[in-house]
N, C-alpha and C positions, 0 to 999 in steps of 0.2 A: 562620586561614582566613577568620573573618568582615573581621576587619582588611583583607586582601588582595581579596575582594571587593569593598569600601568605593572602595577605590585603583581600582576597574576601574569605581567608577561616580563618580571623578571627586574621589574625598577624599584629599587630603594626609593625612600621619601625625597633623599637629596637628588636622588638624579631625576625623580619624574618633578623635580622643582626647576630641573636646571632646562632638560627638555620644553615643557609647558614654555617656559621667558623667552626662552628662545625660539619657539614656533611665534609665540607670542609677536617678535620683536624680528622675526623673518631670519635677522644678521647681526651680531653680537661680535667688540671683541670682549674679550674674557675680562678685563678690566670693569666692563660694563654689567655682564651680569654677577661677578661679584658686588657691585652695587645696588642692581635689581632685586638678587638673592638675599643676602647680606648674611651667603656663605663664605665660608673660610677658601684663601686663594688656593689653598693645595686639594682644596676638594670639588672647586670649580673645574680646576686643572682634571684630575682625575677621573669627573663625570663626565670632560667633553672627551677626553681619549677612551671611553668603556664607547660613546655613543657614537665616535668615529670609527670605531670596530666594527660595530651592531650596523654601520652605515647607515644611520640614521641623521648623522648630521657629516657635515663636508666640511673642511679647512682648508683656505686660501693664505697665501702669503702676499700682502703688497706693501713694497718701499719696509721690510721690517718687520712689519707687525699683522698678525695672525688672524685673519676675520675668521667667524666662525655661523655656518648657515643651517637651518635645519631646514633638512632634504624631505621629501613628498611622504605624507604619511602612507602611503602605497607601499612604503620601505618594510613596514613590519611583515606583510603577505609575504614581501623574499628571505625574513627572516625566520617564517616560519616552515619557508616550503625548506630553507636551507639545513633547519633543524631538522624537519622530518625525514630525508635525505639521508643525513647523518645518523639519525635514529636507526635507519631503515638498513645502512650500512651495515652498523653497530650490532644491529638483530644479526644478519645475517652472517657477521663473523663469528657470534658467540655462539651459534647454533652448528656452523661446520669447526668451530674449535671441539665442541663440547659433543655435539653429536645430538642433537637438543629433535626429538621431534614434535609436529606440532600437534598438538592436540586440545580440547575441548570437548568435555563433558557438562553437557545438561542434565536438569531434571525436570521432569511437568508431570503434575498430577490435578485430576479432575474431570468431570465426563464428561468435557468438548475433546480429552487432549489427540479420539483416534481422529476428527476432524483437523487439528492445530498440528499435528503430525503431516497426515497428509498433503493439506494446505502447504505446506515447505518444502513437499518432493515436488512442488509445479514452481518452483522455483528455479528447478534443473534447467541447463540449457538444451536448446533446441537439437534433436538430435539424438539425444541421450538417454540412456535407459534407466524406467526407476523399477526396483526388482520387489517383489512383495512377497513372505516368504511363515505358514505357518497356518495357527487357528484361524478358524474361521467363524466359531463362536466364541462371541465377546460379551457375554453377558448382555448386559442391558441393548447391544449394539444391534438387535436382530432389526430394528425400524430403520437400520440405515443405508441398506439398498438403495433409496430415493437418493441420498446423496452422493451413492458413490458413481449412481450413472452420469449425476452433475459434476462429481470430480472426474472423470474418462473424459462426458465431453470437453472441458476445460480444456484436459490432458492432449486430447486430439487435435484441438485448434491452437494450440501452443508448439504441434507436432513431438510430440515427447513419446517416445516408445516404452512398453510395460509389458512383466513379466513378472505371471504369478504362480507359484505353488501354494495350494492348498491342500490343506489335511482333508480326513476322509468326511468330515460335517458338512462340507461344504454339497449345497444341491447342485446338481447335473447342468439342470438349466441355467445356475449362475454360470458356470463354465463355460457351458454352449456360449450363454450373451455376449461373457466378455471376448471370446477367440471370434466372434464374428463384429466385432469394434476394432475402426482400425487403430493400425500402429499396436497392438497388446494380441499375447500369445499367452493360454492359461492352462494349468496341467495340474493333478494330484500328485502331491506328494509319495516316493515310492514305499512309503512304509505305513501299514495301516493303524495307526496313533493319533489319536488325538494331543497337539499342543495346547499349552497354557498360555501361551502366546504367541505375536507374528513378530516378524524383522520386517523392514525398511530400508531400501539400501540405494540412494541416491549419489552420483560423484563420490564427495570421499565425507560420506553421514552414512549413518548408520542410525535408525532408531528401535528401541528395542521397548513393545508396548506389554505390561501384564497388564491385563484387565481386569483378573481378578481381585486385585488389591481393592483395597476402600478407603480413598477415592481411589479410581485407576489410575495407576503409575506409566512413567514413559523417560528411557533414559535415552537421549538425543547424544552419540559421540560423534565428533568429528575428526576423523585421523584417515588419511588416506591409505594407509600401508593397510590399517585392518578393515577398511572399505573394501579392496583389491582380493582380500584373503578372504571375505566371505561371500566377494562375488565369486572366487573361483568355486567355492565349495556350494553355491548356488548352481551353479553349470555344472559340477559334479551331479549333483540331485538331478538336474533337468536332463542329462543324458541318460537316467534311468526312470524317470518318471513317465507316466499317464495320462492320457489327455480325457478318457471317461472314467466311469466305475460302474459296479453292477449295484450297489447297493447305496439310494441314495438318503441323505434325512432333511429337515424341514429347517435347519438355524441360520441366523441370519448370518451374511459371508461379507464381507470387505470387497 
């Protein structure tokens, strides 16, 4: 096991043989664990200069000849924080070379996914606004009032700020509720249409739920640039929207 570990951080057979003797034996010179081994001298050679790179083992020289010690296994953590470093480097040159932006697309489908959505905009940090934007009936979703007063409080004691447009389905009295819960401000939408579905729009996510699909569908993006573009065009809406209506219906609302 430890062997095949070794191999996944980058050691040949010969070098996690020459490593192992050498932890083994504290202090080696190379004479020695060519005997121990009873590998070839130029690949003794070879393994302790990859493992004095890696700084995994240390060479001393005294009166001549070359003792050779392996150093604190604590060494691999610097090698790996040293890789990620580099990695991390690496990412970021080839993305202002290349113009690379970041992005990630999800998918989830199933009738948890309006809960498994929302569950991820309390994720937002403290402070921060999650914007809800669309239908209000979801199909099967009309029994889940009950949860979303549990998701607001959540929302409230996390202090997360929320702002919703709803389409014209949505009832009166959910409206009222939610503008009298703090930290959240809720309005109809300015155009009297019913959506086929809502937006989500937390820091730089974005989720976009059909409900009508079977199962319901939900495509989770993360890209800040199109985060920023459909919060503006959210504030676009909210500066012509409504906070009541005259005319209300009975379906359940998010």
């Amino acid at each position: 096991m430890l062997e095949e570990n070794l191999k996944k951080l980058g050691f040949s057979d010969n070098l996690s043989k020459i490593y192992l003797r050498l932890l083994a034996l504290g202090k080696a010179k190379a004479r020695g664990l060519i005997n121990e081994t009873g590998l070839q001298r130029s690949v003794i050679y070879a393994g302790l200069e990859e493992l004095i790179g890696r700084e995994l083992v240390t060479k001393t020289i005294s009166k001549g000849v070359a003792l050779y010690r392996a150093n604190d296994p604590e060494a691999f953590l610097l090698e790996v924080e040293k890789r990620k470093l580099l990695a991390e480097t690496v990412i970021n040159d080839l993305k202002n070379k290349h113009g690379v932006a970041e992005r990630e697309v999800l998918i989830y489908e199933g009738e948890d996914i309006i809960k498994r959505i929302a569950e991820k905009s309390l994720q937002t940090k403290p402070d921060n606004t999650v914007y809800f934007m669309g239908s209000s009936k979801v199909g099967k979703q009309s029994n889940l009032e009950q949860y979303w007063r549990a998701y607001h409080k959540k929302r409230v004691d996390k202090r997360i700020f929320c702002k919703i447009l709803y389409d014209k389905s949505a009832d009166a009295s959910i409206v009222s509720n939610r503008n009298s819960m703090p930290y959240c401000e809720a309005r109809y939408l300015p155009f009297g249409t019913e959506m086929p579905m809502w937006f989500t729009i937390y820091e730089d996510s974005i989720a976009i739920v059909i409900p009508g699909e079977t199962p319901p569908l939900a495509f989770l993006i993360k890209n800040s640039a199109t985060s920023k573009a459909l919060i503006s065009y959210f504030d676009y809406l909210w500066g012509q929207s409504k906070v009541s209506k005259k005319e209300n219906t009975k379906e359940g609302v998010k």
